[in-house]
C-alpha positions in Angstrom: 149.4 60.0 -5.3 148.6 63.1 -3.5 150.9 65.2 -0.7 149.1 67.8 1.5 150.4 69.8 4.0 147.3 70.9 6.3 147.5 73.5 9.0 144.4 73.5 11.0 143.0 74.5 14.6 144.0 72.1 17.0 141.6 72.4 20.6 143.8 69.6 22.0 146.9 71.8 21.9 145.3 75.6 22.0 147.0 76.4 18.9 147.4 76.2 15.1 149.6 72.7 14.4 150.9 71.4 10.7 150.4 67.8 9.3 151.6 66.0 6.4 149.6 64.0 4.7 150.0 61.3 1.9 147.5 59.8 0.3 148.2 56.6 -2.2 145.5 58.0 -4.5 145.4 59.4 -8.2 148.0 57.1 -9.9 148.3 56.9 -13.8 147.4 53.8 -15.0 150.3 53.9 -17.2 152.9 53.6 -14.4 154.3 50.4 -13.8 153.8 49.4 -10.3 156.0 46.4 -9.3 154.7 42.9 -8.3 155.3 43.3 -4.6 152.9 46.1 -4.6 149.7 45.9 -2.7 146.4 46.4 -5.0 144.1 49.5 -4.4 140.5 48.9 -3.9 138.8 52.2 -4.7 135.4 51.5 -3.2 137.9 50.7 0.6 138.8 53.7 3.2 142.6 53.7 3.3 144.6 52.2 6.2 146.6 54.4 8.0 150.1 55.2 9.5 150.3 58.2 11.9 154.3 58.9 12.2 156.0 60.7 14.0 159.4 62.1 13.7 162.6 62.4 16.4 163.3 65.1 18.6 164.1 68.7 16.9 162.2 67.2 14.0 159.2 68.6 11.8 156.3 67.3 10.2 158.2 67.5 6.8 161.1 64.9 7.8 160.3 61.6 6.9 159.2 63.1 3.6 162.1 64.9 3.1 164.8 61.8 4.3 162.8 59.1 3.3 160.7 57.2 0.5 157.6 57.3 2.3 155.8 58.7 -0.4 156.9 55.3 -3.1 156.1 53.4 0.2 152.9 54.6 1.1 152.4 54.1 -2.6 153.6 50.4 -2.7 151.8 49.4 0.4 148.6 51.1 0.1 148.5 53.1 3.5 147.9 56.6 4.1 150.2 58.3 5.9 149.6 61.3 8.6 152.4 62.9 9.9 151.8 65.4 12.7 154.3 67.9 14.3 155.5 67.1 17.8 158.2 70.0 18.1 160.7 68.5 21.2 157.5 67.5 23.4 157.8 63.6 23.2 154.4 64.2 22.5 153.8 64.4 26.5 151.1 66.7 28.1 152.5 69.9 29.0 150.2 71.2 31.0 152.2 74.6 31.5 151.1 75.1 28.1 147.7 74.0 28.1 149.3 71.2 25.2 147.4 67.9 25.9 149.3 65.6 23.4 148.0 62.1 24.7 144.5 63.5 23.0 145.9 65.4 20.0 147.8 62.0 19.1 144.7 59.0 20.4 141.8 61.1 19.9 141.4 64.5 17.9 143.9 64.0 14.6 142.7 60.4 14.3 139.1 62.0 14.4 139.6 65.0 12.5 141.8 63.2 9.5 138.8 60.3 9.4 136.6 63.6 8.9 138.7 64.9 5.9 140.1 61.9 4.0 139.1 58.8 3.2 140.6 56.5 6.0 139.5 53.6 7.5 138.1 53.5 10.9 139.1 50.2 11.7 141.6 49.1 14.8 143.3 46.9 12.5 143.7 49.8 9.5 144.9 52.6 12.2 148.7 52.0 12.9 151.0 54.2 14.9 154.7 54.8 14.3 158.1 56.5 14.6 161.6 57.4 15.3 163.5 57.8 18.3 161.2 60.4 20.5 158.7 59.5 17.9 159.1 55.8 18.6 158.7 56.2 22.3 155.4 58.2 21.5 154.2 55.3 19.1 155.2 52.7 21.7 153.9 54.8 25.0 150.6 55.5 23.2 150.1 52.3 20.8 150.0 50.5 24.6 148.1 53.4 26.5 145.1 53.0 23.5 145.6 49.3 22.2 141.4 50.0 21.7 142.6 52.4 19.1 145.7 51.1 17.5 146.1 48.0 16.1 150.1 47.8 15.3 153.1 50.0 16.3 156.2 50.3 14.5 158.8 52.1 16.6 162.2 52.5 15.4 165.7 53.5 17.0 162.7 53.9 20.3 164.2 56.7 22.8 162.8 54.1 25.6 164.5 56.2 28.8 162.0 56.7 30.8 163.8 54.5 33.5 167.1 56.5 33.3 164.9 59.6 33.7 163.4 58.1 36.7 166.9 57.7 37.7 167.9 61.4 37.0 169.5 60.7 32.9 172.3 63.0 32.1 172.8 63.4 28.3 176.6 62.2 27.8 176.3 63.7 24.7 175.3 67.4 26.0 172.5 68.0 23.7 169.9 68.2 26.0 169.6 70.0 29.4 168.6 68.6 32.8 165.8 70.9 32.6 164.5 69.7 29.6 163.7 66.6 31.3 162.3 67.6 34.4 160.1 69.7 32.0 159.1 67.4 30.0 158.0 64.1 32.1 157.7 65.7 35.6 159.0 64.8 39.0 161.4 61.7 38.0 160.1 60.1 41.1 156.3 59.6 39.6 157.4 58.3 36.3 157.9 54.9 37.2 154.6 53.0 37.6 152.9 55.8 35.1 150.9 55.7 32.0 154.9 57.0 30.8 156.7 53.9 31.8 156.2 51.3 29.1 157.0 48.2 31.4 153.6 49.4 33.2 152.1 49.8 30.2 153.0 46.1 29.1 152.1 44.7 32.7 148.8 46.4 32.7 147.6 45.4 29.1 148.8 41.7 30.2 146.9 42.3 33.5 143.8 43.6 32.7 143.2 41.3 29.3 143.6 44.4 27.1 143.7 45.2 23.7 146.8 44.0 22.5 148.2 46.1 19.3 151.2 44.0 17.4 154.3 45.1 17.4 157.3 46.0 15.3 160.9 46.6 16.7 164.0 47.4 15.3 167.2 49.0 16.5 170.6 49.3 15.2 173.7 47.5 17.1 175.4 51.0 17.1 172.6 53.1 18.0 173.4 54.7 21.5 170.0 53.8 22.4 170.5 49.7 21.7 170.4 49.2 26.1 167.0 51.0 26.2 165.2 48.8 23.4 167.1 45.8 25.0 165.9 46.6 27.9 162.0 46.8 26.4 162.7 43.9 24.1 163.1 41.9 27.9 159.9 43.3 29.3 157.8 42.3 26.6 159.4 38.5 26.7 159.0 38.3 30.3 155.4 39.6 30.1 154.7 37.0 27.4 153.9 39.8 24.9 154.4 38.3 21.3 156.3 41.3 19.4 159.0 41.2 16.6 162.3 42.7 17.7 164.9 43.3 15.0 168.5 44.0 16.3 170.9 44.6 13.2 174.0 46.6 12.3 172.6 50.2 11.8 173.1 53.8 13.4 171.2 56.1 14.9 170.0 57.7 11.2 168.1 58.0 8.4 169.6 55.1 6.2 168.0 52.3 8.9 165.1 54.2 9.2 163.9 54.2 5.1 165.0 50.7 5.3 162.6 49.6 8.2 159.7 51.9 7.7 159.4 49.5 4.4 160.6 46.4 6.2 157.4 47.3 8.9 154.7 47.7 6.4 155.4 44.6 4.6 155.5 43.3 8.1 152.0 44.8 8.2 150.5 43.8 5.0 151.2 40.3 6.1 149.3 40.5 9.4 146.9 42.0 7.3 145.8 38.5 5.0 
């Protein structure tokens, strides 16, 4: 197994940016790996799960909270994790940041440079938590020619109540914040932001459809949203699996269904 942390030049976002990267490479024959564990062909590029964590997050979190390393391990996927900071991963363009290319085009290209990864549709997934799962849904559906599954988790889906001018009950996040980050509420319905478009479009135009993996907990206080998302898909006749369980808004459903997703994976995958 190998963990890197690489901090490299990014021309997508005019700056230095950090990933984390894990690599299911290097293991001791001597360790006991258990039956449910996927075989590693050394002569094959790896697959590959880019994932992204939650707002106020790092690069370092779903190391740090998780068992993505034994995962990544079991499963036989690389893992990238980039570093979004509180951007939902949106072009700022304020800031020169253009994140829809950092996330769909330069890091895929430059970690395919470095490491061994597969180049494949069906080897590249996208994935994450809460902003992070809004990112891998937004995207996963803006570049179904690139991805080819999504796994997005406790998804913070709210574009609509942006559109609708969202106040954070909670008081965690300013007004500001949101204007900020997806622009005049009034063009974000019917954008490539709005994930019902998204759906209608890919259903529309015959597009690349990337599978995908759904899973929220019952008292998460974003359950409505992914409801909500769960109903476009049905209605657009998107095949998708949706998971609806008991489970918070935390880092106890989030281990269990990052596993849960790549075994959902592997098995699209035979």
């Amino acid at each position: 197994m190998a963990l890197l942390n690489v901090s490299y030049y990014s021309h997508a976002l005019s700056r230095n940016t950090d990933l984390t990267v894990i690599l299911p490479a290097g293991m001791p024959d001597f360790i006991p790996m258990p039956r449910k564990a996927v075989p590693r062909d050394p002569d094959r590029p790896f697959r590959t799960l880019y994932l992204l964590h939650g707002y106020s997050g790092t690069n370092a979190d779903w190391l740090r909270y998780t068992r993505i390393e034994l995962y990544a391990m079991l499963y036989n996927v690389a893992v990238v994790c980039p570093s979004g900071e509180n951007s939902f991963y949106l072009d700022d363009k304020m800031r020169d940041a253009h994140y829809a290319r950092f996330i769909c085009e330069e890091l895929i290209d430059f970690t395919r440079r470095i490491f061994p990864l597969s180049r494949r549709r069906e080897d590249t997934l996208i994935g994450g938590l809460s902003m992070g799962g809004y990112v891998a849904v937004r995207n996963g559906l803006l570049r179904g020619d690139v991805f080819g599954a999504v796994i997005a988790l406790s998804s913070a889906l709210i574009t609509d109540s942006v559109a609708e001018g969202f106040k954070d009950e909670y008081g965690l996040i300013s007004p500001e914040y949101y204007i900020h980050t997806f622009g005049p509420p009034e063009k974000i319905k019917g954008s490539d932001m709005d994930p019902e478009h998204l759906i209608n479009r890919i259903v529309s135009e015959n597009l690349p459809r990337p599978n995908l993996y759904v899973a929220i907990g019952t008292e998460d206080p974003l359950l409505d949203f992914n409801r909500k998302f769960h109903g476009w898909l049905e209605k657009a006749g998107y095949g998708h699996v949706y998971i609806e369980e008991p489970g918070n808004h935390d880092w106890v459903f989030w281990d269990r269904h990052i596993e849960n997703a790549l075994i959902w994976y592997n098995e699209l995958s035979k």
